[in-house]
Backbone as CSV, one residue per row, in Angstrom:
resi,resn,N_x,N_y,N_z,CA_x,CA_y,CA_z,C_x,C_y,C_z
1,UNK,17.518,-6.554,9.773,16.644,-6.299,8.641,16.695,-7.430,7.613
2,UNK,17.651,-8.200,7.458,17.872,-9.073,6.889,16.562,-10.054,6.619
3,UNK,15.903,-10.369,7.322,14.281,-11.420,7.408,13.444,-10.773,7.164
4,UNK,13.395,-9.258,6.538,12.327,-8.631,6.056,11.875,-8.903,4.873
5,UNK,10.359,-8.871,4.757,9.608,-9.193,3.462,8.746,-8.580,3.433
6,UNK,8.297,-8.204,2.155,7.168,-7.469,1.324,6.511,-8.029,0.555
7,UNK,5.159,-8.821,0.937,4.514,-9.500,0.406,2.724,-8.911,-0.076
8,UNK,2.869,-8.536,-1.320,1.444,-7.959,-2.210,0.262,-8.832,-2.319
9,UNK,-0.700,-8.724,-1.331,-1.916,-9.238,-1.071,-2.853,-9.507,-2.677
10,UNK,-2.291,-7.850,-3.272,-3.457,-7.422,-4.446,-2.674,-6.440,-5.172
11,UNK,-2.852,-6.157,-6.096,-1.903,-4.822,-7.235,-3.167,-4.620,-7.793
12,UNK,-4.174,-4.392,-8.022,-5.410,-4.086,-9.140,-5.823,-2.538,-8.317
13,UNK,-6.147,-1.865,-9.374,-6.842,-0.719,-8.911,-8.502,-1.221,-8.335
14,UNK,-9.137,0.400,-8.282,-10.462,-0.434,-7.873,-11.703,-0.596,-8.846
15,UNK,-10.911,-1.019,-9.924,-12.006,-1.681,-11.105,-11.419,-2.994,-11.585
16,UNK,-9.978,-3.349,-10.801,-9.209,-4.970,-11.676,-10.010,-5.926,-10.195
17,UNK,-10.737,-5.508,-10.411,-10.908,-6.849,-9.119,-10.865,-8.358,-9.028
18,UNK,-10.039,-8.689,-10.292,-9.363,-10.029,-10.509,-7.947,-9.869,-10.180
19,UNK,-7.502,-8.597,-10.022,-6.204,-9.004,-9.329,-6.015,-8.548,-8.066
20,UNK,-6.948,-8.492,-7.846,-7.080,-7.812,-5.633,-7.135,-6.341,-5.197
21,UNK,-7.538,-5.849,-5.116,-7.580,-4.501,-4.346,-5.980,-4.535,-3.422
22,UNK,-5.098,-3.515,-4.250,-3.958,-2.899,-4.108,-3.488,-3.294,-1.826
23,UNK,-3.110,-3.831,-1.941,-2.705,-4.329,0.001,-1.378,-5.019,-0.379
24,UNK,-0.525,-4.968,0.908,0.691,-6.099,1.100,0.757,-5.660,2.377
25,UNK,1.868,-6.431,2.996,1.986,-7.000,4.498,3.522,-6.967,4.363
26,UNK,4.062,-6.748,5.163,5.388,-6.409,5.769,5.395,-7.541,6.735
27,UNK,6.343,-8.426,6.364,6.974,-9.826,7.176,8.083,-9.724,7.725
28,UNK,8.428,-10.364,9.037,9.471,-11.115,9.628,9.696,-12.245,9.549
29,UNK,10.852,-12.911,8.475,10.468,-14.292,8.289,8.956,-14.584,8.067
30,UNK,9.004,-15.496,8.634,7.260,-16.306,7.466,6.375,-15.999,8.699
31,UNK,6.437,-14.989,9.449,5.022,-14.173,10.455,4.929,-12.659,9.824
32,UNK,3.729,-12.465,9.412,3.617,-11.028,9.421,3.026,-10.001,10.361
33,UNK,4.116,-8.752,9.961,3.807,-7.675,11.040,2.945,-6.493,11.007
34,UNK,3.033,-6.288,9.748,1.787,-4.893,9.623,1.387,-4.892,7.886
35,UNK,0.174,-5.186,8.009,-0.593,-5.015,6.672,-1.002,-3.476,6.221
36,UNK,-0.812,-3.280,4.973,-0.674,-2.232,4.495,-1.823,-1.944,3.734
37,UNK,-3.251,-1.608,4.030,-4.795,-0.995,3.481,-5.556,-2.534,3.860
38,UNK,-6.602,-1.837,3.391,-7.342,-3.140,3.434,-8.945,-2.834,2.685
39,UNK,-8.450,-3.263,1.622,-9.689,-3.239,0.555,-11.154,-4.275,0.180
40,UNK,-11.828,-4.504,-0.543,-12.809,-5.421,-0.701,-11.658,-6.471,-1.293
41,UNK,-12.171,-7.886,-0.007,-11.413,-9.385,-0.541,-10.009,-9.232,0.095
42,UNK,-9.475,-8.134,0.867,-7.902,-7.932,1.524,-8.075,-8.907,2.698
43,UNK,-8.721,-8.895,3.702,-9.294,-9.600,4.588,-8.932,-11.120,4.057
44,UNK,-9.860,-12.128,3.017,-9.760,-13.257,2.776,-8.398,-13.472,2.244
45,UNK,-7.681,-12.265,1.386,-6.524,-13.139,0.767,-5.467,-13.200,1.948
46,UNK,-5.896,-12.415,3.171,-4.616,-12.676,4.679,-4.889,-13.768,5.186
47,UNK,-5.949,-14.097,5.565,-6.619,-15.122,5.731,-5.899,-16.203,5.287
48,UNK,-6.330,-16.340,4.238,-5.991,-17.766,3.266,-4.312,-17.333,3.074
49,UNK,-3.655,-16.259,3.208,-1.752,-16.627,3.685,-1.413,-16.985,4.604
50,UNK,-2.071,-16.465,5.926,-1.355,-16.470,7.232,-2.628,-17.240,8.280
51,UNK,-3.446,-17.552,7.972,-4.308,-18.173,8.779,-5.021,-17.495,9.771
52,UNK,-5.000,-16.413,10.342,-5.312,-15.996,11.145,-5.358,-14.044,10.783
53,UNK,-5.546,-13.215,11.887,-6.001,-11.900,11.344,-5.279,-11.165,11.877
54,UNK,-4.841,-9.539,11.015,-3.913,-8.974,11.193,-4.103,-8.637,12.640
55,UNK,-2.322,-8.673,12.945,-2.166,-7.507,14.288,-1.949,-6.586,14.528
56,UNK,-1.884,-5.417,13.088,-1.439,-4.507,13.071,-1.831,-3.803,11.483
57,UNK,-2.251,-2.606,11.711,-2.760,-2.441,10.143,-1.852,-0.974,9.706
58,UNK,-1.529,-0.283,8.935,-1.306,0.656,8.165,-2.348,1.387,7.299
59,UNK,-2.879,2.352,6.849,-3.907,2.728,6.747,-3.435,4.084,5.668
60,UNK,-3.136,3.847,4.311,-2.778,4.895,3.609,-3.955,6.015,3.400
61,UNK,-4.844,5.612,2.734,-6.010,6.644,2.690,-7.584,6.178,2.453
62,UNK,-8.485,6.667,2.774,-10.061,6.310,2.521,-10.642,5.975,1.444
63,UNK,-10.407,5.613,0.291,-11.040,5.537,-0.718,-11.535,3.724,-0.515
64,UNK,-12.393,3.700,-0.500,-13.016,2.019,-0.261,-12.003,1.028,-0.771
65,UNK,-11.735,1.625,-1.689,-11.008,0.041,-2.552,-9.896,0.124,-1.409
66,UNK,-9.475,0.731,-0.427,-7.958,0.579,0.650,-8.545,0.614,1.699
67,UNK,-10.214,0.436,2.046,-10.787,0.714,3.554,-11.940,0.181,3.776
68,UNK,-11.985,-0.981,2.324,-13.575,-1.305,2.211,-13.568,-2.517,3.288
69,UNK,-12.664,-3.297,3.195,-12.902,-4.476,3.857,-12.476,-4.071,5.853
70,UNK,-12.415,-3.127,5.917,-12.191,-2.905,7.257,-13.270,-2.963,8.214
71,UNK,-14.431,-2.977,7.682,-15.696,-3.275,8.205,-16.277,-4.829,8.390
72,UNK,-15.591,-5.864,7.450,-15.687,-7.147,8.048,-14.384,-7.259,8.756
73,UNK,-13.679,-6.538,9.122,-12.524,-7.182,10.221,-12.915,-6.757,11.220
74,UNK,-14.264,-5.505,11.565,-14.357,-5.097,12.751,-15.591,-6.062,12.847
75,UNK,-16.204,-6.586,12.288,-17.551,-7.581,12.760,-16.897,-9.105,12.879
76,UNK,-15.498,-9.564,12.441,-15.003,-10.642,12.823,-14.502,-10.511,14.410
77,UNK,-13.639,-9.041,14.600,-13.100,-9.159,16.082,-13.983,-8.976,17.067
78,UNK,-15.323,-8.228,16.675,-16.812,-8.232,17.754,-17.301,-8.926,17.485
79,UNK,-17.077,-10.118,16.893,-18.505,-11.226,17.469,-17.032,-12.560,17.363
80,UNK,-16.265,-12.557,17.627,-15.226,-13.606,17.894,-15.523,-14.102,19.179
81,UNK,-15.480,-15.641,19.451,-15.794,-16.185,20.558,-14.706,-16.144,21.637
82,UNK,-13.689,-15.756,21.562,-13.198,-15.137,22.771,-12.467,-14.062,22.457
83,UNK,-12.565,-12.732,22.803,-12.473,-11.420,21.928,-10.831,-11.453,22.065
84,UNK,-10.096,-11.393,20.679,-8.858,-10.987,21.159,-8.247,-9.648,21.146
85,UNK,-7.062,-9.531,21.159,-6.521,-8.650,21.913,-7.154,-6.933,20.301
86,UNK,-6.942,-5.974,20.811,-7.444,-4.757,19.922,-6.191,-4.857,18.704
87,UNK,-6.656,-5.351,17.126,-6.189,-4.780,16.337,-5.493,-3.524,16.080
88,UNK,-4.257,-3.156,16.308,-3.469,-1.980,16.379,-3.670,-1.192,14.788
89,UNK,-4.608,0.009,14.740,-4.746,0.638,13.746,-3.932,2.011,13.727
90,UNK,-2.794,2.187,12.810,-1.961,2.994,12.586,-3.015,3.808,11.786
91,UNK,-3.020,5.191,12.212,-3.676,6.324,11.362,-3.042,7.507,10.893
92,UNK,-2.616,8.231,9.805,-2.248,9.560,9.315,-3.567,10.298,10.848
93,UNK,-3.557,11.305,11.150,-4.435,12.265,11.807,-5.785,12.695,10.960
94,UNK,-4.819,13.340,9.784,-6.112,13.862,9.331,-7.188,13.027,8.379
95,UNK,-6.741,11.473,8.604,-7.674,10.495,8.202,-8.535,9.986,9.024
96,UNK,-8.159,10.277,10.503,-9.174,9.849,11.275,-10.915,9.971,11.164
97,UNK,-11.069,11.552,11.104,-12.581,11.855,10.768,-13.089,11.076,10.010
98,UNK,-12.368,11.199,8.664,-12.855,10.619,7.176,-13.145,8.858,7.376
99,UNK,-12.166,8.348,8.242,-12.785,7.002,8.739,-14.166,6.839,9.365
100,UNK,-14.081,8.342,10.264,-15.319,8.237,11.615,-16.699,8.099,10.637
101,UNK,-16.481,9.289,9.829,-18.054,9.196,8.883,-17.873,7.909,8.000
102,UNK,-17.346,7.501,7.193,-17.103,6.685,6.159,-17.474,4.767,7.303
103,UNK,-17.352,4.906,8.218,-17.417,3.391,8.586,-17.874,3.325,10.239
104,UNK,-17.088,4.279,11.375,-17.975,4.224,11.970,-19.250,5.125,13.113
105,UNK,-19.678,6.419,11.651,-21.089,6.425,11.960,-21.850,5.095,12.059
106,UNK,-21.771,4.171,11.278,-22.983,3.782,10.780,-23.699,3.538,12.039
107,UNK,-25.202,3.563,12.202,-26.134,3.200,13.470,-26.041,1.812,13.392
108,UNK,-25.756,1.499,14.987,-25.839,0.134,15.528,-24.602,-0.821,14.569
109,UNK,-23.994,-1.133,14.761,-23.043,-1.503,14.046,-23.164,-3.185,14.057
110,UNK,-23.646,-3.353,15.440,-24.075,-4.365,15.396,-25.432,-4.560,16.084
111,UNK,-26.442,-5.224,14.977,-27.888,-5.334,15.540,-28.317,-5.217,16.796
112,UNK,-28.052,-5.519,18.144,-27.960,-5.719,19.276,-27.335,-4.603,20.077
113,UNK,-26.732,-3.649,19.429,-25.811,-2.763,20.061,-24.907,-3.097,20.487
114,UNK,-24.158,-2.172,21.662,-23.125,-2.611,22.969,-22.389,-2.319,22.334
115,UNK,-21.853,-2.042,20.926,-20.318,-1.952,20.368,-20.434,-0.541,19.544
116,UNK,-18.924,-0.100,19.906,-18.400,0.829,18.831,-17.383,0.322,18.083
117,UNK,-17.497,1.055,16.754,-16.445,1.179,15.801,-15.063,0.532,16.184
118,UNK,-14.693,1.154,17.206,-13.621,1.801,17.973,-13.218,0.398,18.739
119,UNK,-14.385,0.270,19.274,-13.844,-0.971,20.759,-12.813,-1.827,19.779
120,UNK,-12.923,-2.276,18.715,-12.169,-3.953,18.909,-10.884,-3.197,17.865
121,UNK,-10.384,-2.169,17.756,-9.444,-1.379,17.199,-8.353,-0.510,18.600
122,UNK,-7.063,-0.364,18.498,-5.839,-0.061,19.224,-5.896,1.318,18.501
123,UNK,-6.305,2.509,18.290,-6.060,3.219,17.470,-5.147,4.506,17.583
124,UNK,-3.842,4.355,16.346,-2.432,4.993,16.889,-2.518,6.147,15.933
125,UNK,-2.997,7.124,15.969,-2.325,8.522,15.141,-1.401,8.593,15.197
126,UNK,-0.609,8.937,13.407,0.625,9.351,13.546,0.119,10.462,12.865
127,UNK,1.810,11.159,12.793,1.792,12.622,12.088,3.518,12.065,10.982
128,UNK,4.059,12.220,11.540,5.329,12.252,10.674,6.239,10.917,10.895
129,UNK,6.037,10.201,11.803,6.254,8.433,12.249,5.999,7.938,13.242
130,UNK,6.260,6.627,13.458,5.732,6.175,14.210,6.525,4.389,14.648
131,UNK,6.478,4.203,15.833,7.171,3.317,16.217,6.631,1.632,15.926
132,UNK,7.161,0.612,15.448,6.222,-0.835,16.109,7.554,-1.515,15.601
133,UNK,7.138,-2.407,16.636,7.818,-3.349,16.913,9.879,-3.693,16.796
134,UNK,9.593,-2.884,17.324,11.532,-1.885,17.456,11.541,-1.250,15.657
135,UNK,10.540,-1.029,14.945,11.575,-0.609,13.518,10.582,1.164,13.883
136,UNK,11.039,2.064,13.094,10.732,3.238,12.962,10.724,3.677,11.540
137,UNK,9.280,3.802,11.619,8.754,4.158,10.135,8.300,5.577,9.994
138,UNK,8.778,6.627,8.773,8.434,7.803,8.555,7.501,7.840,7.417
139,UNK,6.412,8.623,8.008,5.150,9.302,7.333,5.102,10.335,6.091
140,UNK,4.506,10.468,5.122,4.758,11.683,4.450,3.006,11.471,3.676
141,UNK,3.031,13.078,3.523,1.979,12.931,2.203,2.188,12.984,0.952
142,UNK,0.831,12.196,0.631,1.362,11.569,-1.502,-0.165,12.788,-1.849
143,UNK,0.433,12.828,-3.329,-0.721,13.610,-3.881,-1.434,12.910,-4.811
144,UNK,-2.800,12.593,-3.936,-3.619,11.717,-4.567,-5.041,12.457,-3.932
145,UNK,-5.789,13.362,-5.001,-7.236,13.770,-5.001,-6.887,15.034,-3.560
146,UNK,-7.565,15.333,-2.306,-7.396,16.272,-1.953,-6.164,16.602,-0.821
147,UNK,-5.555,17.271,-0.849,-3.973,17.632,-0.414,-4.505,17.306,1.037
148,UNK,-3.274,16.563,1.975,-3.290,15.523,3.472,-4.876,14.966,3.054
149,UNK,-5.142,13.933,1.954,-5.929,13.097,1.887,-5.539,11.408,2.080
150,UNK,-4.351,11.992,1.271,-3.496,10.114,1.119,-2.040,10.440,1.643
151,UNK,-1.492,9.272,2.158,-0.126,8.881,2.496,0.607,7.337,2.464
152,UNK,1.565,7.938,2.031,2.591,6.975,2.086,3.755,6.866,3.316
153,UNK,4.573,5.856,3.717,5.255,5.577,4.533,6.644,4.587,3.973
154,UNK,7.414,4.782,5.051,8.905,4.547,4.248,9.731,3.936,5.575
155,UNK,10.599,2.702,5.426,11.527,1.942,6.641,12.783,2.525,6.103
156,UNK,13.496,3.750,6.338,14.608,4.402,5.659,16.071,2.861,5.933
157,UNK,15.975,3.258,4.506,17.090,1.871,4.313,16.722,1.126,3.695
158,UNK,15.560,0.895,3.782,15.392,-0.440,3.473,14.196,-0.868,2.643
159,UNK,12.501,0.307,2.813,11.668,0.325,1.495,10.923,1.545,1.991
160,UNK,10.365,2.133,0.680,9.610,3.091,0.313,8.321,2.895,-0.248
161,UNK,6.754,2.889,0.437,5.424,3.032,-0.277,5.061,3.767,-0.431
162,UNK,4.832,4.127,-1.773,3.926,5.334,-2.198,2.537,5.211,-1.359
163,UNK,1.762,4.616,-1.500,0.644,4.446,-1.548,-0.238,5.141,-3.066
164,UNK,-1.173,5.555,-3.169,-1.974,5.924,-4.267,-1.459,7.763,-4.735
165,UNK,-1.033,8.158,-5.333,0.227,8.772,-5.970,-0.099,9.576,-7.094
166,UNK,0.039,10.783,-7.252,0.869,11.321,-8.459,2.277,11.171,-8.443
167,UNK,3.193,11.590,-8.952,4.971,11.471,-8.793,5.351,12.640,-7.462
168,UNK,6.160,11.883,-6.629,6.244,12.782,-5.639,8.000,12.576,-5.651
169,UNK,8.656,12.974,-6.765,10.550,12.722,-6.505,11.118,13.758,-5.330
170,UNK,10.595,14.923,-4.745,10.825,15.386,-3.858,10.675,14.260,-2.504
171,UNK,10.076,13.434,-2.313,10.016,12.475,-1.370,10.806,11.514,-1.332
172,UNK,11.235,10.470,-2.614,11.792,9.888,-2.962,13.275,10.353,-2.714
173,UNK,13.465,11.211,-3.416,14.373,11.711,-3.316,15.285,12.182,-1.675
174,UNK,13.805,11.996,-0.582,14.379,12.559,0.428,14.616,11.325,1.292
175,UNK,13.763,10.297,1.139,13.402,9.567,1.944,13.611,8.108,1.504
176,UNK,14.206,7.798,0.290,14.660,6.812,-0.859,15.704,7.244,-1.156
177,UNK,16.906,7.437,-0.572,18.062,8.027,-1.740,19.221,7.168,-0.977
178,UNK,19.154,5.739,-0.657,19.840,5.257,0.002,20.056,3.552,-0.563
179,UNK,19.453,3.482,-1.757,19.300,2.306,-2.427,18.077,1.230,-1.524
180,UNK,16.858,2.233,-1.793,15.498,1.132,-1.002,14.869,1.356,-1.991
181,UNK,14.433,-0.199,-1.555,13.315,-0.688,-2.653,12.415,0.441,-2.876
182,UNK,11.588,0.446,-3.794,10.331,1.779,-4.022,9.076,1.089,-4.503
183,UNK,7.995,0.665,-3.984,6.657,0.489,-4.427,5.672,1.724,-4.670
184,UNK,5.333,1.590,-6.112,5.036,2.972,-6.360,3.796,2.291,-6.931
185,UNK,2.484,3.046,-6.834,1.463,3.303,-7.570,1.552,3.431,-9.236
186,UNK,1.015,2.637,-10.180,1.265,2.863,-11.728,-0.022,2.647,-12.693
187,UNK,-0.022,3.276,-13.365,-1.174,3.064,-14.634,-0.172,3.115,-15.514
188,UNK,-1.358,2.904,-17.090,-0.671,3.117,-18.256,-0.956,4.782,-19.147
189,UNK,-2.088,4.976,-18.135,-2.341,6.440,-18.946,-2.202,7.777,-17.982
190,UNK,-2.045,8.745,-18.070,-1.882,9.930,-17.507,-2.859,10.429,-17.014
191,UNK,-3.236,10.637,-15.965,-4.557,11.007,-14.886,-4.415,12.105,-13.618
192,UNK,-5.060,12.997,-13.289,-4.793,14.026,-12.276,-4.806,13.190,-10.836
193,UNK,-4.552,11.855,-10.988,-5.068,11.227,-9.708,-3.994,10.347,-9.373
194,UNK,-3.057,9.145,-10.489,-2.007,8.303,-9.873,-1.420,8.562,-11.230
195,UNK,0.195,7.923,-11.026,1.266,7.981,-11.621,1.140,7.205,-12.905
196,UNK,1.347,7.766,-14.075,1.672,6.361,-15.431,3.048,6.440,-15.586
197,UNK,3.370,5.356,-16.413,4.693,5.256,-16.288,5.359,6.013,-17.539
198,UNK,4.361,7.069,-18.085,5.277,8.660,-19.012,5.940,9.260,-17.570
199,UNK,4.608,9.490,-16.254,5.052,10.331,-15.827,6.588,10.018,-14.785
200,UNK,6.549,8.862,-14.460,7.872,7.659,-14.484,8.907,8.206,-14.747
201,UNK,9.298,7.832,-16.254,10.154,8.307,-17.475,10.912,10.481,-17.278
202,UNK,9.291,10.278,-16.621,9.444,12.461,-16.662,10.163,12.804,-15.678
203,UNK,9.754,11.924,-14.424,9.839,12.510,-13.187,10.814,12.059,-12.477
204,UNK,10.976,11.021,-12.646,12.161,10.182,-11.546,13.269,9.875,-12.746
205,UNK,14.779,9.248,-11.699,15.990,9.102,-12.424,15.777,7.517,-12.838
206,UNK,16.477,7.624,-13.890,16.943,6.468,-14.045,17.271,5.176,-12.906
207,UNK,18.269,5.892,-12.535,18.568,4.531,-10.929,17.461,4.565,-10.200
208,UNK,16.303,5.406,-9.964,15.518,5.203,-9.216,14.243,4.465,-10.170
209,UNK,14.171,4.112,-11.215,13.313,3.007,-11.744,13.695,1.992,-11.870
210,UNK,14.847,1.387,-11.774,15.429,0.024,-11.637,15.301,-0.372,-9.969
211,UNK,14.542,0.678,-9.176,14.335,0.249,-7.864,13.064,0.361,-7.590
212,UNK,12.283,0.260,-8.229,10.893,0.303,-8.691,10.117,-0.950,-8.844
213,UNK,9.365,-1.336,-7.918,8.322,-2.427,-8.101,7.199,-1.983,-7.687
214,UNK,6.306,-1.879,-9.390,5.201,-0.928,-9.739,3.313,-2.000,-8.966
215,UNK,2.795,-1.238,-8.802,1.095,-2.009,-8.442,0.287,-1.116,-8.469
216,UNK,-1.081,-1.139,-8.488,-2.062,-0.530,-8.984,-2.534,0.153,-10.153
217,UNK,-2.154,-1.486,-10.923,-2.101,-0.726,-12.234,-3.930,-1.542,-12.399
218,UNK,-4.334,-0.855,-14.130,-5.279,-1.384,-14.062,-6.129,-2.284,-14.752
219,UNK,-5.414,-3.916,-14.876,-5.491,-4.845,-15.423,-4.426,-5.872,-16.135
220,UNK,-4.696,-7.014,-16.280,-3.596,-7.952,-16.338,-2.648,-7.359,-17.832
221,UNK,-3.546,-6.403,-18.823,-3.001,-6.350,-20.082,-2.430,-4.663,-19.901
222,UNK,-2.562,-4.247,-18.755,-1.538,-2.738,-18.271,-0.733,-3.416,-17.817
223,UNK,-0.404,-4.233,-16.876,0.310,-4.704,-16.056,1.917,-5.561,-17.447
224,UNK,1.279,-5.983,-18.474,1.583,-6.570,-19.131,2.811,-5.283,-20.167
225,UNK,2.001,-4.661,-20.193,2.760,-2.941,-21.156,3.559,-2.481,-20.493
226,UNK,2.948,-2.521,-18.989,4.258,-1.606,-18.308,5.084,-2.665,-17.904
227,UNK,5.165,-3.576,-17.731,6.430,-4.706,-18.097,6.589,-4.494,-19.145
228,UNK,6.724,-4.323,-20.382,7.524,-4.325,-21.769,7.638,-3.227,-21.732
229,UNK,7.174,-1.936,-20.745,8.002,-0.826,-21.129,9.321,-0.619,-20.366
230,UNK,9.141,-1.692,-19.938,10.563,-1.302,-18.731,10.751,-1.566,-17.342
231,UNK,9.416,-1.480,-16.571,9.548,-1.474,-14.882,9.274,-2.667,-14.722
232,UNK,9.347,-3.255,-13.067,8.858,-4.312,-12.448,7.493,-4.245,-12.104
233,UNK,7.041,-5.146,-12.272,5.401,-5.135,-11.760,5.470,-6.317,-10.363
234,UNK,4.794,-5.503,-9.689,4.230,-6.219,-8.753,2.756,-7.255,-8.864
235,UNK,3.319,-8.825,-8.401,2.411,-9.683,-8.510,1.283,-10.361,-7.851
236,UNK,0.519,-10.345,-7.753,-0.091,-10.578,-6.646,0.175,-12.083,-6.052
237,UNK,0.559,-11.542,-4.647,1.117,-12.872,-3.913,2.435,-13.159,-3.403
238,UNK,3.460,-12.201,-4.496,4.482,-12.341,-4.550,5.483,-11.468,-3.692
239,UNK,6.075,-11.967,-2.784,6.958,-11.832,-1.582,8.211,-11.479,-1.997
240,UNK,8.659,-10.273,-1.633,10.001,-9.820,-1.886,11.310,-9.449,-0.909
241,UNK,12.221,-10.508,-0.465,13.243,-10.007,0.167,13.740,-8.467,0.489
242,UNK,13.172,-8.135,1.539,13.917,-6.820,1.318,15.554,-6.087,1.442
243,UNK,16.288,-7.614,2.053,17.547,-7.808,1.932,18.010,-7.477,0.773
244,UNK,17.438,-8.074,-0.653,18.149,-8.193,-1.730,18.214,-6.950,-2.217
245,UNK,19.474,-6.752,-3.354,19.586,-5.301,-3.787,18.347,-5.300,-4.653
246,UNK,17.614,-4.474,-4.889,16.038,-4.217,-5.887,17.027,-3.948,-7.368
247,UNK,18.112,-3.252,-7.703,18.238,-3.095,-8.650,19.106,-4.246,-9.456
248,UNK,20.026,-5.406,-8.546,20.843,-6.373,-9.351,20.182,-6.773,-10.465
249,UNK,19.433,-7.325,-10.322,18.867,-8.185,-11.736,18.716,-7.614,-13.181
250,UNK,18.648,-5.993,-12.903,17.848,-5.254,-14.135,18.913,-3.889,-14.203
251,UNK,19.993,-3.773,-14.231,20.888,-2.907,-14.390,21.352,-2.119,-16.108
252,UNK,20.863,-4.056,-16.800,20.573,-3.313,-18.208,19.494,-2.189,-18.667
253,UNK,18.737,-1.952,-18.265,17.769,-1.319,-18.765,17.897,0.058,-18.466
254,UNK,18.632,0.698,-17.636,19.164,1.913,-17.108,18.653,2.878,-18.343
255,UNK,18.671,3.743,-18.517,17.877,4.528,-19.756,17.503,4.224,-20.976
256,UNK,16.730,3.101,-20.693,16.009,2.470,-21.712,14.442,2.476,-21.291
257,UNK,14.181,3.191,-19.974,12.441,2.718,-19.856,11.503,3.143,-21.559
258,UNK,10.921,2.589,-21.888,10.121,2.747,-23.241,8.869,3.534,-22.648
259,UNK,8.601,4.951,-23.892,6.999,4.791,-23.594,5.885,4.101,-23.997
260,UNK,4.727,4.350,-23.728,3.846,2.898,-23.705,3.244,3.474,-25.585
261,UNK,2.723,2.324,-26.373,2.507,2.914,-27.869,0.999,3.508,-27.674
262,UNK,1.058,4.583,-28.017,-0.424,5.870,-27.696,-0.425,6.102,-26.745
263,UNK,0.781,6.355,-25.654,0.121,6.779,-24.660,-0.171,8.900,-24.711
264,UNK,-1.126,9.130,-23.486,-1.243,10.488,-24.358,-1.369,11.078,-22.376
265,UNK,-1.386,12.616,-22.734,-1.711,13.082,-21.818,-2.902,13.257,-21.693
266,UNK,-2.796,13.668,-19.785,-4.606,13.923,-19.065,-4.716,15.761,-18.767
């Protein structure tokens, strides 16, 4: 585990679209192994890291800004001049449908026909985990808009993604309680839909926010607050050892997270 990396494509919700539509990629050394959503512009910023196109995707939940750009990766691998091998698409189950209508109903997908959705995709349902490339990753659902809508996934030991989130410390707690990193979903205000960092402060421990590297927040001047209130923000671009302990650096701050000034409830 030691050569593992966590590298953030994008941290912006889906209105910062100067800081990328919320994606990162899970590395071995300087090759990556499985990209994590894939939103409008997720596609070009892999691109322009790794040169070439994922082999493996992760697929937290449907909302465009995490599924928009999945429709130019399926018109790059069907009209590629020598077709390569099927993009391995990891799926929750009960996201499958919501893909089928959302991207591929559409008629004729490509002008000419001959192709489905489907052809230039490997497509792996999971339910509770799932195997690649010798590591074993466990599944869970996050509560984000309608219950088994969104999920998150977790390399026990070693890191924990929310994906798009209210506070779920029953998870954390089950599936994080071993000193792993935690990428959690964050705003600055309180919403029936993702986590702010009151509900942070409310919900989770202390030691478990010093293991906290926050994204999807929404804009460079949230991103900016919830750094001065206390957590790590995730940068776009920025690659994180998953060797290293997440909490060394920031041990001072242990019950000191600040709340944000006005913040209010939703």
């Amino acid at each position: 585990m030691s050569d593992l990396g966590f590298r953030f494509l994008g941290v912006g919700n889906s209105q910062a679209l100067a800081l990328g539509s919320s994606a990162a990629v899970l590395e071995r050394g300087d090759q990556p192994l499985l990209l994590v959503d894939c939103g409008p512009g997720t596609l070009d910023s892999y691109l322009g890291t790794y040169g070439e196109l994922p082999p493996a995707l992760f697929i937290t939940h449907a909302h465009l800004d995490h599924i928009g750009g999945l429709e130019g990766l399926f018109y790059r691998l069907a009209t590629a001049a020598e077709p390569p091998l099927p993009t391995k698409l990891f799926v929750p189950v009960t996201l499958i449908p919501v893909l089928q209508r959302r991207l591929a109903d559409y008629p004729n997908l490509l002008a000419e026909g001959g192709v489905n959705f489907w052809d230039v995709f490997q497509l792996i349902p999971v339910s509770e985990h799932f195997w690649y490339e010798q590591l074993s990753f466990t599944v869970f659902p996050a509560r984000h808009h309608e219950y088994l809508s969104a999920f998150g996934f977790a390399l026990e030991g070693v890191f924990l993604y929310t994906g798009d989130t209210r506070p779920i410390p029953e998870v954390i707690n089950r599936y994080a309680n071993r000193g792993e990193w935690i990428f959690h979903d964050c705003c600055t205000t309180r919403n029936p839909s993702h986590t702010s960092v009151e509900d942070i402060r409310a919900e989770y421990k202390p030691e478990q926010w010093l293991r906290m590297v926050v994204y999807h927040y929404e804009s460079q001047k949230a991103a900016d607050d919830i750094e001065r209130a206390g957590l790590r923000i995730a940068r776009r671009g920025e690659r994180i050892a998953l060797h290293e302990r997440p909490d060394a650096p920031r041990r001072e701050i242990i019950g000191t997270l600040r709340p944000l000034p006005g913040a209010v409830g939703w």
